[in-house]
N, C-alpha and C positions, 0 to 999 in steps of 0.2 A: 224366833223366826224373823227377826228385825235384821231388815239389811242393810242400811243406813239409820244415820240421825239428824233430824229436826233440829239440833242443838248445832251443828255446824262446828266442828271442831278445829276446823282449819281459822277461823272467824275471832275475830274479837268481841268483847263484850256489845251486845244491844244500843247502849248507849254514846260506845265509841263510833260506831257504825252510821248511827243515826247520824251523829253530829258532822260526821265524814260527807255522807252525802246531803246534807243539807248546804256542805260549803262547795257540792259540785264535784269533790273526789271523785276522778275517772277510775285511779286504781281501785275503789273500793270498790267500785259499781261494777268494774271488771273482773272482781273478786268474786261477786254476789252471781253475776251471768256464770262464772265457769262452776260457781258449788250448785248452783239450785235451780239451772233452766233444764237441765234435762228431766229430772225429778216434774217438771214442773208441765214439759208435755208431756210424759207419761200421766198424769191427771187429767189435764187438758184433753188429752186423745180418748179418755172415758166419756166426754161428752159430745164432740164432734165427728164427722166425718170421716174427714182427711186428716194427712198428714200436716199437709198446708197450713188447715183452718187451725191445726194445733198450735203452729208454730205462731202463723198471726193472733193467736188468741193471747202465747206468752207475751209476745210483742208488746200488744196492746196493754198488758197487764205492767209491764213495765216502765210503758210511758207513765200509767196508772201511779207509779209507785213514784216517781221522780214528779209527778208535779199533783200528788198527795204528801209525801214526805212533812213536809211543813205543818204539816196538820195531824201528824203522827202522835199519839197519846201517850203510847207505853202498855195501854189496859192489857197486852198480850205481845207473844215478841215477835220480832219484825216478821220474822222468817213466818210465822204463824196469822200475822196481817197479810204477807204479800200474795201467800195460799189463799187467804179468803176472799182476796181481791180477782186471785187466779181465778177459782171456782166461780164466782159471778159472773165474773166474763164471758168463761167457757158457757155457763148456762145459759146465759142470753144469745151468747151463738148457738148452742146446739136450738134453742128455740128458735133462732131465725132460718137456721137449714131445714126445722121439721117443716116449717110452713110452704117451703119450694118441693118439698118431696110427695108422694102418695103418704095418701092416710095410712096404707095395707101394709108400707113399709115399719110402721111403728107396731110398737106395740105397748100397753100404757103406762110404762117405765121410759120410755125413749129406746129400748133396747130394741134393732133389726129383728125381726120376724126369723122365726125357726129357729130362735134362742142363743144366735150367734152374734154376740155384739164386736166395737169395734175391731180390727185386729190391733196387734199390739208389734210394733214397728222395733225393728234391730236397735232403736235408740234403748229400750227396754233390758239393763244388760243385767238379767237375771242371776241370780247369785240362787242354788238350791237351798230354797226355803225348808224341805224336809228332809228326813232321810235317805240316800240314795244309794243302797247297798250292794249295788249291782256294780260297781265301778266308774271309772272316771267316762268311760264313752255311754253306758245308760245315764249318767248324771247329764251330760249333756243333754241326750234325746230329753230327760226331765225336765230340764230348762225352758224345752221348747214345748214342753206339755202343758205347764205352768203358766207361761203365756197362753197357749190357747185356752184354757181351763179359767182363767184371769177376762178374756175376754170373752166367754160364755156367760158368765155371770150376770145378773140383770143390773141396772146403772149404778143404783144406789153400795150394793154389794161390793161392784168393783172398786168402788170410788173408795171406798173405808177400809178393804182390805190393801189397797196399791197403799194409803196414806200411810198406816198400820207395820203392813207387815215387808213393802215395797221402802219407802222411804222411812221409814223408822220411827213417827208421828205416835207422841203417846196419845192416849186413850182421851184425854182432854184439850190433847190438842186440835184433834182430829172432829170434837165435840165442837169446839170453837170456830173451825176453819167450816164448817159445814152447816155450824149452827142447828146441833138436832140432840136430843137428852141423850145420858151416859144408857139409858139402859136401852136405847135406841142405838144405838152404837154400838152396845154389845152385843145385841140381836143380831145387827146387820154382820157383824164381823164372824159371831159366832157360825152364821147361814153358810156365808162364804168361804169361810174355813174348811167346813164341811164339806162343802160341794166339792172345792177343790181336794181334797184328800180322798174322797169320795172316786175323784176322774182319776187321782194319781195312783190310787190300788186298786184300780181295774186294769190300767197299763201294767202296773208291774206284773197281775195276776196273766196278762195276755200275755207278756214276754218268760215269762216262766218254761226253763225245758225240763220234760220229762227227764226224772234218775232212770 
């Protein structure tokens, strides 16, 4: 169900990469923005608002990355730092929007009340995660079900399954960038899985024509 990979394939080794922007490499840093910022508000957008706050969030997190670099370890690879740098970001914003919003609007995941969380923006370019054997124009509509299904999910759920099964984040990485146990993670993913699969064969059950 992996749609991309964390591994970055277009990418040089970790090490070349580091050493590139530590000397300031613009093409490399312009390399890094076109593989991994969309990936990166689509994450970003499971904890915030808007589309905006997404975008500022990446923003932010970039500055984050270019004047952390220097101080970069290795314990874990870049791509897998810049994500965990991402994710606290985005959490410290979605905490600062909760506190201008009504209480009524939350609910105690951060997820919008009536169980519809963020929506999930055209930047989101779904690839069918399961089977769609209805043809090429129901795989569409599935696309767009997926998304909405993605963003029903309560925060934690979505966040692990976008990493996972959205961006192609193995199971440890995904542990790492969010900092929570492997069997915590397979909870969460296993849930969401579910749910989703769960919303997507009701649609298909609803599009069904009678023989």
């Amino acid at each position: 169900m992996v749609v991309g990979s964390i591994a970055g394939d277009v990418l040089p080794p970790d090490d070349v990469v580091v050493t590139a922007l530590r000397a300031g490499d613009e093409t490399m840093f312009a390399t890094l923005l076109d593989t991994w910022s969309h990936g990166m508000l689509r994450v970003a957008r499971s904890y915030v608002s808007t589309d905006h706050s997404a975008e500022e969030v990446v923003q932010d997190t970039w500055l984050a990355v270019i004047d952390g670099i220097d101080g970069f370890e290795g314990r874990s690879s870049v791509k897998t730092w810049v994500y965990r740098i991402l994710v606290n970001t985005a959490k410290k914003r979605g905490l600062r929007e909760s506190r201008t919003l009504p209480w009524s609007a939350f609910e105690r995941d951060g997820q919008p009340s009536g169980g519809h969380g963020p929506p999930m923006t055209g930047r989101a370019e779904f690839t069918a995660a399961w089977p769609t054997p209805e043809g090429e124009a129901l795989a569409a509509e599935a696309r767009g079900l997926i998304a909405e299904a993605l963003s029903r999910l309560p925060l934690r759920q979505r966040v692990v399954i976008t990493l996972r099964d959205v961006e192609g984040c193995t199971s440890d990485e995904v542990c790492d960038i969010l900092e929570i146990s492997a069997a915590n993670q397979r909870v969460l993913l296993h849930r969401a899985r579910t749910a989703v699969r769960g919303w997507l064969a009701g649609y298909y059950e609803s599009v069904k024509q009678p023989d």
